[in-house]
Biopython code that builds the backbone (N, CA, C, O; Angstrom):
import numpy as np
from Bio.PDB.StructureBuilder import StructureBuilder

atoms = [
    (1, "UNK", "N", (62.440, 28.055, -22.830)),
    (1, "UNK", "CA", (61.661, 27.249, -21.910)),
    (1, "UNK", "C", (60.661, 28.138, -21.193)),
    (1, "UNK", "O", (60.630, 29.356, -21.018)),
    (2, "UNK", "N", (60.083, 27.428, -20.935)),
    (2, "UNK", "CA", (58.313, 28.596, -20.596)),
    (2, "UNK", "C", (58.324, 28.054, -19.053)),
    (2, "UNK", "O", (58.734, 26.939, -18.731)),
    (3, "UNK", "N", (57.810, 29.023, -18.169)),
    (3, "UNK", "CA", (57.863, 28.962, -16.897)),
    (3, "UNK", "C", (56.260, 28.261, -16.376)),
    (3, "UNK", "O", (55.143, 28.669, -16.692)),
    (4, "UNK", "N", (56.566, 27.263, -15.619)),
    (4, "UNK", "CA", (55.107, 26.715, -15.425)),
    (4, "UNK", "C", (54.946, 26.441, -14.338)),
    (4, "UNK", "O", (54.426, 25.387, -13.973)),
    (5, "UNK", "N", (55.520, 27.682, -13.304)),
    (5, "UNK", "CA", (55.330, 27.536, -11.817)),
    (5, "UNK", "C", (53.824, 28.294, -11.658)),
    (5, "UNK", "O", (53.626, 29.121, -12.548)),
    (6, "UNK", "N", (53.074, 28.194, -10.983)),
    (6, "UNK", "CA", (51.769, 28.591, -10.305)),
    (6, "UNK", "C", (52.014, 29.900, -9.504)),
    (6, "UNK", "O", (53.097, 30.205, -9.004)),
    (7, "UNK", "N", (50.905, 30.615, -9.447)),
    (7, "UNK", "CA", (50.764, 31.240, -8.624)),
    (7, "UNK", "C", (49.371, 31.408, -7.678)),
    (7, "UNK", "O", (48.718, 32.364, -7.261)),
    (8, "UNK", "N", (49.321, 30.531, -7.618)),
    (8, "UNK", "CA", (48.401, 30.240, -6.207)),
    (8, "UNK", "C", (47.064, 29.449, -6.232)),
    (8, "UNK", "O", (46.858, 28.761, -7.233)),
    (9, "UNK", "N", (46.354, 29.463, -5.481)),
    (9, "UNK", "CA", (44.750, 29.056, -5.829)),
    (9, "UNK", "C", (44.485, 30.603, -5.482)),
    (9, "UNK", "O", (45.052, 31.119, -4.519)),
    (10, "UNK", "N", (43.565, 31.351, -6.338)),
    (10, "UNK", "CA", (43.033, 32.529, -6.453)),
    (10, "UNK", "C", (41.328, 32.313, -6.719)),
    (10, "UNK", "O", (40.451, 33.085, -6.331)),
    (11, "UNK", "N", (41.111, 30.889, -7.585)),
    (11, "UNK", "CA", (39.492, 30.886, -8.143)),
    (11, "UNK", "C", (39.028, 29.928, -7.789)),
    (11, "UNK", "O", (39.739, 29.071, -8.313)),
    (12, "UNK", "N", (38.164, 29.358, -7.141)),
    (12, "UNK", "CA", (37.279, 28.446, -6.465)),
    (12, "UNK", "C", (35.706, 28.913, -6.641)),
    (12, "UNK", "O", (35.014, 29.761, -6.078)),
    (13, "UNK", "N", (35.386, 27.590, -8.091)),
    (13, "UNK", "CA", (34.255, 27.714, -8.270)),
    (13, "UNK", "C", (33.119, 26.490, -7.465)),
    (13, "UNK", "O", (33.277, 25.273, -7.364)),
    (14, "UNK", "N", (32.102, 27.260, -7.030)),
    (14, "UNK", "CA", (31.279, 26.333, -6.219)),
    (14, "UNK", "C", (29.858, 25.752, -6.960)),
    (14, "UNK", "O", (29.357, 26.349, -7.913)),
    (15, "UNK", "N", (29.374, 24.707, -6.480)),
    (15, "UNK", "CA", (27.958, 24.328, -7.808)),
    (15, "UNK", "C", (27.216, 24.753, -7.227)),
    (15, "UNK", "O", (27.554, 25.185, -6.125)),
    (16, "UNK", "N", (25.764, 24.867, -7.662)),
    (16, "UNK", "CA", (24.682, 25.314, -6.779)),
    (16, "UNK", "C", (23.310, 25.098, -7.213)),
    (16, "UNK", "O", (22.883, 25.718, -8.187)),
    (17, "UNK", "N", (22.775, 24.491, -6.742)),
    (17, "UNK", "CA", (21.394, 23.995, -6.968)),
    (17, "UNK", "C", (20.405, 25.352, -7.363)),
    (17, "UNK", "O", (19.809, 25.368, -8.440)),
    (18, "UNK", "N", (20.305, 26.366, -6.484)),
    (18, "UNK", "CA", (19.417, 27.429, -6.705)),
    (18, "UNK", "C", (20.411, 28.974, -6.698)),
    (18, "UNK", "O", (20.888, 29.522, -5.704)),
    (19, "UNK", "N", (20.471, 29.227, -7.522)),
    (19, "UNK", "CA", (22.150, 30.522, -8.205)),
    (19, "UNK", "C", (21.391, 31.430, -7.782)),
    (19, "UNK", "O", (22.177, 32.238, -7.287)),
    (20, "UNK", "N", (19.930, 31.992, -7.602)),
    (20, "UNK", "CA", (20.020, 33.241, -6.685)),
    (20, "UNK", "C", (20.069, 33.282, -5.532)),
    (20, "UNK", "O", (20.564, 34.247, -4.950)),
    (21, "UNK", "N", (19.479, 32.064, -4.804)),
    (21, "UNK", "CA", (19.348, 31.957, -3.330)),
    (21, "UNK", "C", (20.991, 32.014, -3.243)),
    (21, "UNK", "O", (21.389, 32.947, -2.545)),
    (22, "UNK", "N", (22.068, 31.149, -3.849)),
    (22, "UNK", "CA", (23.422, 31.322, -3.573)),
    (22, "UNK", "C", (23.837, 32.596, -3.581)),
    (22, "UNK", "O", (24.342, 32.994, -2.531)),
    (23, "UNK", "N", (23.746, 33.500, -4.668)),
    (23, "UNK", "CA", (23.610, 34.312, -4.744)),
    (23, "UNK", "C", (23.713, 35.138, -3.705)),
    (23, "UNK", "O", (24.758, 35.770, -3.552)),
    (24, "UNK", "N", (22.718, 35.265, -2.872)),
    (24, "UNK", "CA", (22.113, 35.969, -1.742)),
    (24, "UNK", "C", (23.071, 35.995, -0.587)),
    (24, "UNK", "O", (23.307, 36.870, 0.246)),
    (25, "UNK", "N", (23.553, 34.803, -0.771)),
    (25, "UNK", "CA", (24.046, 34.281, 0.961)),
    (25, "UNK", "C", (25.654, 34.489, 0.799)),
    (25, "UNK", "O", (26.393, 34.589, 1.779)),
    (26, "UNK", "N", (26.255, 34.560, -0.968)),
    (26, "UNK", "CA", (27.823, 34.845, -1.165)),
    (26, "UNK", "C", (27.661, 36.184, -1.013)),
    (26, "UNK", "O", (28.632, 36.536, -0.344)),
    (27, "UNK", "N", (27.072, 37.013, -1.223)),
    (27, "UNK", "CA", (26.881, 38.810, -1.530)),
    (27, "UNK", "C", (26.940, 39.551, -0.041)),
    (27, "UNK", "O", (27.448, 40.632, 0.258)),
    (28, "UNK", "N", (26.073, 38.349, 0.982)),
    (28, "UNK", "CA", (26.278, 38.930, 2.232)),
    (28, "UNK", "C", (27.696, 38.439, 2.873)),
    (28, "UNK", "O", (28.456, 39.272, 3.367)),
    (29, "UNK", "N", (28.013, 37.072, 2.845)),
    (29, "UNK", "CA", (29.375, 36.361, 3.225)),
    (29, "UNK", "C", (30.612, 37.307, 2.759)),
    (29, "UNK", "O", (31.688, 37.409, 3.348)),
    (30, "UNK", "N", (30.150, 38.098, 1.354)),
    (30, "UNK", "CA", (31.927, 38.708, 0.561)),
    (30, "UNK", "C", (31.603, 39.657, 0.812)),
    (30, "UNK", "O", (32.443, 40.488, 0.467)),
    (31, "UNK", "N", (30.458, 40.235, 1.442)),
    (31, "UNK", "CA", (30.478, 41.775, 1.505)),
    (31, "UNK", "C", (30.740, 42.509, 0.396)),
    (31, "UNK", "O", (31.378, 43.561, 0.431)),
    (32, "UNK", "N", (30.184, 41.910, -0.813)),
    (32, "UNK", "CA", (30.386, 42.841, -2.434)),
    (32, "UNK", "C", (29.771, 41.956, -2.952)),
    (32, "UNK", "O", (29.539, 40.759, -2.788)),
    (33, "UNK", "N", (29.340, 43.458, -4.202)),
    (33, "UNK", "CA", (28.037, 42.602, -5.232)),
    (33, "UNK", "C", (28.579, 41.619, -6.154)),
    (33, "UNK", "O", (29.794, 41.757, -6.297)),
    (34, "UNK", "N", (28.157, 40.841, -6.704)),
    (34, "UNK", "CA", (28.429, 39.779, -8.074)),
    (34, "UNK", "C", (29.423, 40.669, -8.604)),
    (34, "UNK", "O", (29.151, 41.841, -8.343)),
    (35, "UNK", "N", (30.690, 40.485, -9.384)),
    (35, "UNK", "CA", (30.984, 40.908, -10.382)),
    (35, "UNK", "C", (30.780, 40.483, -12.128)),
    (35, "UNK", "O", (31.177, 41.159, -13.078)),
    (36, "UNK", "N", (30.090, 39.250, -12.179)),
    (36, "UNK", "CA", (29.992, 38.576, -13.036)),
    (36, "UNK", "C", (28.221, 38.220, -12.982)),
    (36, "UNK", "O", (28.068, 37.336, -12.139)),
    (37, "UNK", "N", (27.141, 38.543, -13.479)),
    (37, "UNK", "CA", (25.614, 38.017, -13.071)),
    (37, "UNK", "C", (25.366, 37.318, -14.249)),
    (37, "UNK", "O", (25.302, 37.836, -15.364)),
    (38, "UNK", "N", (25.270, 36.493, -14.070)),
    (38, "UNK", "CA", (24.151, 35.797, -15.442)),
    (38, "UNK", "C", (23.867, 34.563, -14.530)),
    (38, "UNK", "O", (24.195, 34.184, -13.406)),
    (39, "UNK", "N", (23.078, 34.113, -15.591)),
    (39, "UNK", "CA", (21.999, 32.814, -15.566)),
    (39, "UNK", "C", (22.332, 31.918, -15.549)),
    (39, "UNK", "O", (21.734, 30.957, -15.063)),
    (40, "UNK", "N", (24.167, 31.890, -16.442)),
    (40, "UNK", "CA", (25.069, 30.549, -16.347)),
    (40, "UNK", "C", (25.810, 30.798, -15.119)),
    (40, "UNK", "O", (26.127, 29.793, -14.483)),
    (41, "UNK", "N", (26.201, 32.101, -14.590)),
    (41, "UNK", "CA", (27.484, 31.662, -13.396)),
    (41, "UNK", "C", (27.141, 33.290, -12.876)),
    (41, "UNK", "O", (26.603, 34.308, -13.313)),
    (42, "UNK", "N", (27.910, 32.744, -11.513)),
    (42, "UNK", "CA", (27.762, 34.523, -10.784)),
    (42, "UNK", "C", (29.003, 34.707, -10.322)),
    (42, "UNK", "O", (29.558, 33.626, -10.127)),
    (43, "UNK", "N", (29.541, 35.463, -10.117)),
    (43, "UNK", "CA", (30.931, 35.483, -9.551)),
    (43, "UNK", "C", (31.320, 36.660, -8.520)),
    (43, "UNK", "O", (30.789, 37.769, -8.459)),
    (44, "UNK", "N", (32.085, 36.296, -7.941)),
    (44, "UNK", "CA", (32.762, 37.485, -7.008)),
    (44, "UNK", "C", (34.109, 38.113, -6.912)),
    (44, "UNK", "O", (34.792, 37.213, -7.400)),
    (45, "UNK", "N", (34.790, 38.896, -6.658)),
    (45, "UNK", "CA", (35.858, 39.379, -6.728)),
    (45, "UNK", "C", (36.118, 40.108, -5.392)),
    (45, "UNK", "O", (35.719, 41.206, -5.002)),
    (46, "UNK", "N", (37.192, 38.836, -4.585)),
    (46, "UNK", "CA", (37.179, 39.694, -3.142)),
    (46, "UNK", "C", (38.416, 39.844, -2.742)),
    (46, "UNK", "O", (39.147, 39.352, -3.600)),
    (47, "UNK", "N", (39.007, 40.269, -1.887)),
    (47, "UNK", "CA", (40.597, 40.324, -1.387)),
    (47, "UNK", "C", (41.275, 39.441, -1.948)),
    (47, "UNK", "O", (41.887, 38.547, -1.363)),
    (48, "UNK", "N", (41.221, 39.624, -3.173)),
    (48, "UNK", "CA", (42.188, 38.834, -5.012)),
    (48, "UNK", "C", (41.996, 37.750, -5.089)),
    (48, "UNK", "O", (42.909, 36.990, -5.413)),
    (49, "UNK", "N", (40.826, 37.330, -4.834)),
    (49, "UNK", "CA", (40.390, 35.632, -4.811)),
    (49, "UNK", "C", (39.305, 36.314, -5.680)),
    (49, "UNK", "O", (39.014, 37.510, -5.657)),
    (50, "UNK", "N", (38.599, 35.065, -6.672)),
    (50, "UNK", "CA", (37.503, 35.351, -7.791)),
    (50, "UNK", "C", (37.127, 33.708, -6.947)),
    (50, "UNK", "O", (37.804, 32.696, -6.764)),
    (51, "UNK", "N", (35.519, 34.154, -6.544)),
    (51, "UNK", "CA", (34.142, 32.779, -6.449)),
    (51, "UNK", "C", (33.538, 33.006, -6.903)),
    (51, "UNK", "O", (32.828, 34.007, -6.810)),
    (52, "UNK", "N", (33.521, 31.921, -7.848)),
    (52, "UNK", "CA", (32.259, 31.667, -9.016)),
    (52, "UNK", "C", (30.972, 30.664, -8.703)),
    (52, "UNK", "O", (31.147, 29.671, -7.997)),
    (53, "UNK", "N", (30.042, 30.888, -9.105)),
    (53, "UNK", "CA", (28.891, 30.154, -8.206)),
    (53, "UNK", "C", (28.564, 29.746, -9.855)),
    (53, "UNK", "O", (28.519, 30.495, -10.831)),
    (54, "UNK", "N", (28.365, 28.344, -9.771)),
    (54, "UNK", "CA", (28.122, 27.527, -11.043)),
    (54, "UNK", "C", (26.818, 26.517, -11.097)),
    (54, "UNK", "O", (26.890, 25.293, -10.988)),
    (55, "UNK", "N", (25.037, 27.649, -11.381)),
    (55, "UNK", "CA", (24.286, 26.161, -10.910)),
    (55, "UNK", "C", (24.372, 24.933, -11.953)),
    (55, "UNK", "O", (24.570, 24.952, -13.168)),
    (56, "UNK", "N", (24.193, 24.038, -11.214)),
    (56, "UNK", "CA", (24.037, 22.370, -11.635)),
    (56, "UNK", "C", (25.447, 22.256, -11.836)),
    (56, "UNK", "O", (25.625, 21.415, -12.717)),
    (57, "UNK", "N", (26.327, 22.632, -11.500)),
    (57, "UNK", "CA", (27.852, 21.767, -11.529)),
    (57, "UNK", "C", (28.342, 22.475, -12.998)),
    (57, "UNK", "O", (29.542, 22.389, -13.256)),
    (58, "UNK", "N", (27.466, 23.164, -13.957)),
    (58, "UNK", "CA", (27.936, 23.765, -14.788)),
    (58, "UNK", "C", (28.611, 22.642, -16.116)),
    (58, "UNK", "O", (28.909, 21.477, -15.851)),
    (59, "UNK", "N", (28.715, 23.036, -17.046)),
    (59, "UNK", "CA", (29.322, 21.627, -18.236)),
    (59, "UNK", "C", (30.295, 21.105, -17.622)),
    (59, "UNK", "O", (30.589, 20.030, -18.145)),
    (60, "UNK", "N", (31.118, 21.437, -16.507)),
    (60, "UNK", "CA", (32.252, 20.759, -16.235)),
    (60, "UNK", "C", (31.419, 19.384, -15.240)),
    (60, "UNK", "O", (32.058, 18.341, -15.381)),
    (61, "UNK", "N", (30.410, 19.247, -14.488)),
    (61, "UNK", "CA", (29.349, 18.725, -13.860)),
    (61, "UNK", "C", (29.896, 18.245, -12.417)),
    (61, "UNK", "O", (29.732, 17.183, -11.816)),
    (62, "UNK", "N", (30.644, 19.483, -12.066)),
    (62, "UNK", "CA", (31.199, 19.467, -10.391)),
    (62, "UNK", "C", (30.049, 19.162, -9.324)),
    (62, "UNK", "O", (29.027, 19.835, -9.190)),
    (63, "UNK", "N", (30.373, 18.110, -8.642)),
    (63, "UNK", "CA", (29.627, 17.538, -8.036)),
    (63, "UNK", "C", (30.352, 18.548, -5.964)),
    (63, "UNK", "O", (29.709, 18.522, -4.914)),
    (64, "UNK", "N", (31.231, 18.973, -6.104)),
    (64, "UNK", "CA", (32.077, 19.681, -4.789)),
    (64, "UNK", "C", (32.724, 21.417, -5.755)),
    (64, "UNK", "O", (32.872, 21.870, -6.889)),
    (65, "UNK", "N", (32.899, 21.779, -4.334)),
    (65, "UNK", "CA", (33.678, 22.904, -4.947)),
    (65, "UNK", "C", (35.510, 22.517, -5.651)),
    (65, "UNK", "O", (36.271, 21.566, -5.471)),
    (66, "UNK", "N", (35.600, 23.616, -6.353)),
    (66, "UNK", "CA", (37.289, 23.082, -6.917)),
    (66, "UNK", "C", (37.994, 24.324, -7.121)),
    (66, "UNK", "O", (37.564, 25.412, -7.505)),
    (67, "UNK", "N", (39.026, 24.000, -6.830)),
    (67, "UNK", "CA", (39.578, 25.303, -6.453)),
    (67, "UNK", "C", (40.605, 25.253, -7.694)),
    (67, "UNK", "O", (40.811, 24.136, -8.169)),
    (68, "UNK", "N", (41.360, 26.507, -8.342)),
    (68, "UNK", "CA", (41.857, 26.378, -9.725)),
    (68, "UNK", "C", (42.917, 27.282, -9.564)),
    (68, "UNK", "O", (42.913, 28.513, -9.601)),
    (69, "UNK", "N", (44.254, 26.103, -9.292)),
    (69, "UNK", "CA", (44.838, 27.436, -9.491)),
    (69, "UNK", "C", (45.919, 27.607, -10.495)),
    (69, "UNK", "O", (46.292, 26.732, -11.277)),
    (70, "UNK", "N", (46.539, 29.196, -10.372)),
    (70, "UNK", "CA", (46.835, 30.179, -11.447)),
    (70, "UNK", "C", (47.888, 29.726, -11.854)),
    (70, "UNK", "O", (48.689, 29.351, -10.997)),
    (71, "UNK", "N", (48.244, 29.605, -13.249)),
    (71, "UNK", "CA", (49.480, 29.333, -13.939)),
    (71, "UNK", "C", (49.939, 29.840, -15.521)),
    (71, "UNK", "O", (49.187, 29.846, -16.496)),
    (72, "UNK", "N", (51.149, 30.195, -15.506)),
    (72, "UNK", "CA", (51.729, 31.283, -16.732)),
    (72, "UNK", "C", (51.678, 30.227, -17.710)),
    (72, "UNK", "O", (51.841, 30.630, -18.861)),
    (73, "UNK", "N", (51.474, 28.820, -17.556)),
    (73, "UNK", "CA", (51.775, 28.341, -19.188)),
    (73, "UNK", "C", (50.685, 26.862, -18.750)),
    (73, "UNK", "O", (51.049, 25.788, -18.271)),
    (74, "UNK", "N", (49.826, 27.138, -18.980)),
    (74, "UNK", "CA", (48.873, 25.764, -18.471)),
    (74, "UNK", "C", (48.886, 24.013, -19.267)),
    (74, "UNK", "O", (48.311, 22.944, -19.063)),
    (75, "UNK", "N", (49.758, 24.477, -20.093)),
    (75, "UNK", "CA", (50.191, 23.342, -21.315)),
    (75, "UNK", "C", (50.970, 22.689, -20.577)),
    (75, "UNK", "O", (50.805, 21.554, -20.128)),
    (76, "UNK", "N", (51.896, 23.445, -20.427)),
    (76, "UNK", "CA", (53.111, 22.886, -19.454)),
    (76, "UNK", "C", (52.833, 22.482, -18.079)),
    (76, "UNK", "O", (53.285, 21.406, -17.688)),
    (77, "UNK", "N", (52.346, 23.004, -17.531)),
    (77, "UNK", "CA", (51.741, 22.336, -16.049)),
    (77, "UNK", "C", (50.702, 21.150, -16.224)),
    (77, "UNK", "O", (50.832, 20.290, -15.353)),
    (78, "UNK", "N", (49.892, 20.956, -16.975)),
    (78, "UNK", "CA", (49.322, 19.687, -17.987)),
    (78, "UNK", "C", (50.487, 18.571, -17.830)),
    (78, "UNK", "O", (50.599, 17.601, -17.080)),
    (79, "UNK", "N", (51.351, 19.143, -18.906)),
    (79, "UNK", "CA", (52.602, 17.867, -18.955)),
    (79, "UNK", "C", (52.860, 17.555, -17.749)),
    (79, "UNK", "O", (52.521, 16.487, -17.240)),
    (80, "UNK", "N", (53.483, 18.454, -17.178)),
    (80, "UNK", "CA", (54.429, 18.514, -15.549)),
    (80, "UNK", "C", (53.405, 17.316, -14.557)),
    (80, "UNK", "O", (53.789, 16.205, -14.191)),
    (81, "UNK", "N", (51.800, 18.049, -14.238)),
    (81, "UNK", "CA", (51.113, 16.936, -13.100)),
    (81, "UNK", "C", (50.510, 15.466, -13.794)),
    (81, "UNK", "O", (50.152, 14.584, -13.014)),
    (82, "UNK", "N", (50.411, 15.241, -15.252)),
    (82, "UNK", "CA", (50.501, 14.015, -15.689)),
    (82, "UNK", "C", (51.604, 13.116, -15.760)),
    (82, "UNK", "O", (51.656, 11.895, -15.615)),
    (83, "UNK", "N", (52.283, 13.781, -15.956)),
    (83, "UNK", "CA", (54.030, 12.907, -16.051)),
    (83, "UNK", "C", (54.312, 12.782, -14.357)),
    (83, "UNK", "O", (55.200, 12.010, -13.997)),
    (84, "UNK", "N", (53.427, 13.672, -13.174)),
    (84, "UNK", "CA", (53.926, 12.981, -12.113)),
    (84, "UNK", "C", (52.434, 12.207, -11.325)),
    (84, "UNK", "O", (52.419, 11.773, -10.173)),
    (85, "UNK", "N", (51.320, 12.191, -12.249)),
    (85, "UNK", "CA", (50.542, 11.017, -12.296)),
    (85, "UNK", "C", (49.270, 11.243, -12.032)),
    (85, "UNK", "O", (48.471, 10.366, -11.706)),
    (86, "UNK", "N", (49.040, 12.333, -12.147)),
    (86, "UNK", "CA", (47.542, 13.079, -12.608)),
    (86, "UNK", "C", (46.856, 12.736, -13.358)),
    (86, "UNK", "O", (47.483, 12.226, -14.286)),
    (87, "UNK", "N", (45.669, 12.720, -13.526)),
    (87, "UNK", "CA", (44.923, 12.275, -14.817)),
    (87, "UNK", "C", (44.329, 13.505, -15.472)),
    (87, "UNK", "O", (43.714, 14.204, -14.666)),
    (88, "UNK", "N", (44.349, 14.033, -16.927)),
    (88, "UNK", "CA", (43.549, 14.896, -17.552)),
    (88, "UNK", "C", (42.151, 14.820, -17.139)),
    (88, "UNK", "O", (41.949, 13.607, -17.096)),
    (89, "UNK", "N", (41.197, 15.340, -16.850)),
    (89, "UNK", "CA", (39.712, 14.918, -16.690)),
    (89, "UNK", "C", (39.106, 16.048, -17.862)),
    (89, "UNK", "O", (38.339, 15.807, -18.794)),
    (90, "UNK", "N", (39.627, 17.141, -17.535)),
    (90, "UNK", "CA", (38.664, 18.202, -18.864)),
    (90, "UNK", "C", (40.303, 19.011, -19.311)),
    (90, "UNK", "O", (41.029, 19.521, -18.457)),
    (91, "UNK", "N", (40.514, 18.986, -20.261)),
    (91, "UNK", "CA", (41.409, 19.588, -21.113)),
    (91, "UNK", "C", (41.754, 20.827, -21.348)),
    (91, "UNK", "O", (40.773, 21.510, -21.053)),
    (92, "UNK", "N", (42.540, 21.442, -21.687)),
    (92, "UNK", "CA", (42.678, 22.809, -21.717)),
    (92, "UNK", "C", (41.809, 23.189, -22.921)),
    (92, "UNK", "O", (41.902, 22.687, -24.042)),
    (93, "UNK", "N", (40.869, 24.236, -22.502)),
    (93, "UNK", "CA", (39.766, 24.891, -23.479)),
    (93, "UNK", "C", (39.798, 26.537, -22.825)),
    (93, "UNK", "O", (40.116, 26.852, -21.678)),
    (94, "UNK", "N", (39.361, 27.453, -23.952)),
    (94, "UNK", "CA", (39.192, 28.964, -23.532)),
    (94, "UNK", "C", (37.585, 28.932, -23.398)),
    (94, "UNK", "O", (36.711, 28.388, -24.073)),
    (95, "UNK", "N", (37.559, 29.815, -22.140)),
    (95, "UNK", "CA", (36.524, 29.778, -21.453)),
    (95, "UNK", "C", (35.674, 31.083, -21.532)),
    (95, "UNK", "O", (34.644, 31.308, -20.896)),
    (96, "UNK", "N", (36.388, 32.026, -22.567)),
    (96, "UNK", "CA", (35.873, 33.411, -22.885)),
    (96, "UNK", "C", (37.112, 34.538, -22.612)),
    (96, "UNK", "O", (37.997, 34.242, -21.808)),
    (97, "UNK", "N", (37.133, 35.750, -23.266)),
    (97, "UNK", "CA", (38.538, 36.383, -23.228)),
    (97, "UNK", "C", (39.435, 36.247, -23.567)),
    (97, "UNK", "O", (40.185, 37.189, -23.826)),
    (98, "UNK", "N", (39.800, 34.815, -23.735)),
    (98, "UNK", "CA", (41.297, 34.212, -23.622)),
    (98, "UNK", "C", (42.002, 33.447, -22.753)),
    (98, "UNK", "O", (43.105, 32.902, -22.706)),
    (99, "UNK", "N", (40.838, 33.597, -21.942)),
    (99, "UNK", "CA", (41.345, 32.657, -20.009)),
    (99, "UNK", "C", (41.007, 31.167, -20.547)),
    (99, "UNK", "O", (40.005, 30.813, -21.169)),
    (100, "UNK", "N", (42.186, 30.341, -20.110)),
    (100, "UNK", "CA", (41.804, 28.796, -20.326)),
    (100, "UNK", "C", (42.011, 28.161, -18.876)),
    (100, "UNK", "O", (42.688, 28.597, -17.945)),
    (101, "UNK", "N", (41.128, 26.849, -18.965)),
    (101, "UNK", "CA", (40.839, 26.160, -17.476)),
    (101, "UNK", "C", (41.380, 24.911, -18.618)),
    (101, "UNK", "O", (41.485, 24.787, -19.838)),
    (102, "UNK", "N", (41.653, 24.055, -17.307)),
    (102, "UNK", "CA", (41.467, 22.674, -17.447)),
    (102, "UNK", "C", (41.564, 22.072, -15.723)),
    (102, "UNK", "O", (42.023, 22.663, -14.745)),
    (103, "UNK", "N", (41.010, 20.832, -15.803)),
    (103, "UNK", "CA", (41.101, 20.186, -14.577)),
    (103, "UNK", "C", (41.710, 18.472, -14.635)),
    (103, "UNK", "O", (41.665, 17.595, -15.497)),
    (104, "UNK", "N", (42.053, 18.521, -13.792)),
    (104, "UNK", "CA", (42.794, 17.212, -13.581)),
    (104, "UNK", "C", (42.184, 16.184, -12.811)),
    (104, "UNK", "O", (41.094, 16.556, -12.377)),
    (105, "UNK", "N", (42.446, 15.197, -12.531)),
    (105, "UNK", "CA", (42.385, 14.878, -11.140)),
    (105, "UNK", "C", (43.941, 13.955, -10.535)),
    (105, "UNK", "O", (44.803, 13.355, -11.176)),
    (106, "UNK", "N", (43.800, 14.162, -9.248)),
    (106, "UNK", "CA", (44.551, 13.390, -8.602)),
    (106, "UNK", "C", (44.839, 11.681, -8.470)),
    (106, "UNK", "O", (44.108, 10.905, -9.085)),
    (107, "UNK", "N", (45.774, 11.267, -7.759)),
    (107, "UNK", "CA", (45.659, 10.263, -7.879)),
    (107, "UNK", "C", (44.292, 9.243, -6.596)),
    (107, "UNK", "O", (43.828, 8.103, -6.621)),
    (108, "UNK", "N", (44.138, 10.279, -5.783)),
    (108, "UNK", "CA", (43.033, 9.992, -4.763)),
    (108, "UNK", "C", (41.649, 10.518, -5.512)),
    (108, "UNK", "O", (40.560, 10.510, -4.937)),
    (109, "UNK", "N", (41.828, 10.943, -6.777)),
    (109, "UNK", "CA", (40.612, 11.323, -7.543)),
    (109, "UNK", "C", (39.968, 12.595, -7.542)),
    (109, "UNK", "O", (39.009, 13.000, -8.199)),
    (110, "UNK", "N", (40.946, 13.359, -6.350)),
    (110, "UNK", "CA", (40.687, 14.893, -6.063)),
    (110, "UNK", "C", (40.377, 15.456, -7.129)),
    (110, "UNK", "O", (41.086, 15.019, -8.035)),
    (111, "UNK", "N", (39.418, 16.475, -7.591)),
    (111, "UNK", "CA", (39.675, 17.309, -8.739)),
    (111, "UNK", "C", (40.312, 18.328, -8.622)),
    (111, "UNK", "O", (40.087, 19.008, -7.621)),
    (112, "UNK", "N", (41.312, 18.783, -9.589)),
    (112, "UNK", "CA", (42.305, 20.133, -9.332)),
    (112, "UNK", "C", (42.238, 20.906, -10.362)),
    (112, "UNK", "O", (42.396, 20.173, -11.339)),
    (113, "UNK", "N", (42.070, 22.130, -10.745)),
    (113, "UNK", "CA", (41.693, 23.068, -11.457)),
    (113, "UNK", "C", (43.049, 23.710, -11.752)),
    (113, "UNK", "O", (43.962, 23.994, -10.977)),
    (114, "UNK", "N", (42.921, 23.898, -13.363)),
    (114, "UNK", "CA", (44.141, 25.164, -13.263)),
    (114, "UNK", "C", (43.886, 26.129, -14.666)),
    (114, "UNK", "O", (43.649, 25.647, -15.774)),
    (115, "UNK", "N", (43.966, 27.294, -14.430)),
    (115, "UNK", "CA", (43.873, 28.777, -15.119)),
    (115, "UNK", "C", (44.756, 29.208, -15.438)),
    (115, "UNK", "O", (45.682, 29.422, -14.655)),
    (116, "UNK", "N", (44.818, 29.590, -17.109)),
    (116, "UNK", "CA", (45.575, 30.636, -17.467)),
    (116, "UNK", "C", (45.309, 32.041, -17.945)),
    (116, "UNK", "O", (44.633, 31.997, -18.974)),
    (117, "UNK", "N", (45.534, 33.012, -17.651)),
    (117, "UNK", "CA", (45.021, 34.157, -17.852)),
    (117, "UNK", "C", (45.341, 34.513, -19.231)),
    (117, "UNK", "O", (46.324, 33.880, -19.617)),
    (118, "UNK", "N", (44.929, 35.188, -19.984)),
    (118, "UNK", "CA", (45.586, 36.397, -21.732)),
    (118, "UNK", "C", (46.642, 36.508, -20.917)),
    (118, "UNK", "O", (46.691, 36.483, -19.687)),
    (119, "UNK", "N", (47.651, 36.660, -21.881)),
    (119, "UNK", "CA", (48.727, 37.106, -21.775)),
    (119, "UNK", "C", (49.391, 38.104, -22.583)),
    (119, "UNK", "O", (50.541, 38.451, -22.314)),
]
sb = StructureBuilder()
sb.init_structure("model")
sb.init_model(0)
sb.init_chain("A")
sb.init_seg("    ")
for serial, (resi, resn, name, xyz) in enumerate(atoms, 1):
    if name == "N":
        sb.init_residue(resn, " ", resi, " ")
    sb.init_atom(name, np.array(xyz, "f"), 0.0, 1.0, " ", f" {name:<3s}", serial, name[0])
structure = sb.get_structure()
């Protein structure tokens, strides 16, 4: 049996209309440069939290920020918050590396994010 407890919200990606001006204003807010720069996403890496700055809502087409959090078997946590009444919204897919996202939503329609790292 595979363990499909969480470990935390760690990644909260935000959308952004203009990704350098965001840019600008996360670099001074985290006090550290991008760790991630491109044209599709920028990211940060700060006291073990990762913010990702995503312009236009990014293919997932986040309209708010969503926060994603960490889990050892993301299949299984899939099953686990649908069977207690979640809805799939984007599916488990690898997102580069080996890291897979998927998001859910709630039953109030919240969107909830969850990550699995390579293992």
């Amino acid at each position: 049996m595979s363990d499909s407890s969480t470990q935390g919200i760690k990644t909260v990606l935000h959308p952004v209309s203009d990704l350098e001006a965001a840019k600008a204003t996360y670099t001074a807010l985290l006090g550290v440069p991008p760790s991630a720069d491109g044209s599709y996403y920028v990211g940060f890496d700060a006291e073990g939290q990762h913010i990702g700055l995503v312009p236009g809502g990014g293919p997932q087409g986040m309209t708010s920020p969503v926060t994603f959090w960490h889990v050892t078997d993301i299949e299984a946590k899939l099953a686990e918050v649908t069977a207690a009444g979640a809805a799939v919204k984007e599916p488990a897919h690898d997102v580069g590396h080996g890291r897979l996202v998927a998001t859910v939503t709630d039953p109030d329609g919240n969107v909830l994010g969850l990550l699995q790292d390579p293992q």
